[in-house]
C-alpha positions in Angstrom: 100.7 139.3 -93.9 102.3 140.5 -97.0 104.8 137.7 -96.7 102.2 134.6 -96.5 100.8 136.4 -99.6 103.9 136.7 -101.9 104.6 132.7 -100.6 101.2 132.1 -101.7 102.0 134.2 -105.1 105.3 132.4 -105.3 103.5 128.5 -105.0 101.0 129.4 -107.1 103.1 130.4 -110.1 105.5 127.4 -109.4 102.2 124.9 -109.2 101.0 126.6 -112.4 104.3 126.3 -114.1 104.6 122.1 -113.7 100.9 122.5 -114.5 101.9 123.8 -117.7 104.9 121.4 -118.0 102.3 118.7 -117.6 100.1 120.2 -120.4 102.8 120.4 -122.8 104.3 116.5 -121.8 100.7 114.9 -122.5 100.1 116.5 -126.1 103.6 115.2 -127.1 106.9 114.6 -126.0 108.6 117.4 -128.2 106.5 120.0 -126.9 107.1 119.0 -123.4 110.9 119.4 -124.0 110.3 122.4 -125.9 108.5 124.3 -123.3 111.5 123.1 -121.3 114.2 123.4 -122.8 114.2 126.1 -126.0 113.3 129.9 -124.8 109.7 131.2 -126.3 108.4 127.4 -127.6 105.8 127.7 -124.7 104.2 130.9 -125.7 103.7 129.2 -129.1 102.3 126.3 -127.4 99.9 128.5 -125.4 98.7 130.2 -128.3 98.4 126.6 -130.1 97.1 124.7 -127.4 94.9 127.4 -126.0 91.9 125.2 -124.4 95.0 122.6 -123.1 97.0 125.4 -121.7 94.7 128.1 -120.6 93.8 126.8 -116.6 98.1 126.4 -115.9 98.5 130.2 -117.5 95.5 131.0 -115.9 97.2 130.1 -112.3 100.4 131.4 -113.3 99.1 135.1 -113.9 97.0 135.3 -110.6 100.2 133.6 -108.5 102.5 136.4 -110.1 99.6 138.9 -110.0 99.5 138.3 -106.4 103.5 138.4 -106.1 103.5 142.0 -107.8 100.3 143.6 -105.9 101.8 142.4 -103.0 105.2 143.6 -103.6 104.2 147.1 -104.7 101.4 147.6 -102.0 104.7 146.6 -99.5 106.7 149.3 -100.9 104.6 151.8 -101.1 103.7 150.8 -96.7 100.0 149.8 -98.0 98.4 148.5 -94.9 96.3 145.7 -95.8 93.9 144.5 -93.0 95.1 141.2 -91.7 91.3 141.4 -89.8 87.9 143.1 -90.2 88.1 147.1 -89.2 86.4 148.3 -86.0 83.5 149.5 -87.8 82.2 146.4 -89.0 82.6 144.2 -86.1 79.1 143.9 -83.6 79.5 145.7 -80.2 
């Protein structure tokens, strides 16, 4: 279970990173290669282009959110319910 969730973690930063890519390309062409090319340009263009940029962060930080929780709840031996407990199913 933990695994489908980091993939899930992984795909949703990776979707929210061309999202951002995307973002950056359509306001101009220099802040597209910015954000890819020179280190720190897109947290400038985040903070610039906050109503443009905030959904792709916004994706970003739950896919990686999910990545850590389910990494630490893994190594710790968390066991998250792939179903509904006993107690809450009908007899």
């Amino acid at each position: 279970m933990s695994d489908i969730a980091i993939l899930l973690g992984l795909a949703l930063a990776f979707i929210g990173s061309i999202l951002f890519l995307i973002a950056a390309f359509r306001t101009s062409i220099l802040w597209g290669l910015g954000c890819l090319l020179v280190p720190f340009i897109s947290f400038f263009f985040l903070i610039i282009h906050w109503q443009v940029a905030k959904k792709p962060f916004l994706i970003q930080v739950v896919g990686f959110s999910l990545i850590i929780f389910m990494a630490m709840a893994e190594q710790e031996g968390w066991q998250i319910p792939s179903t509904m407990p006993a107690i809450f199913t009908s007899p």
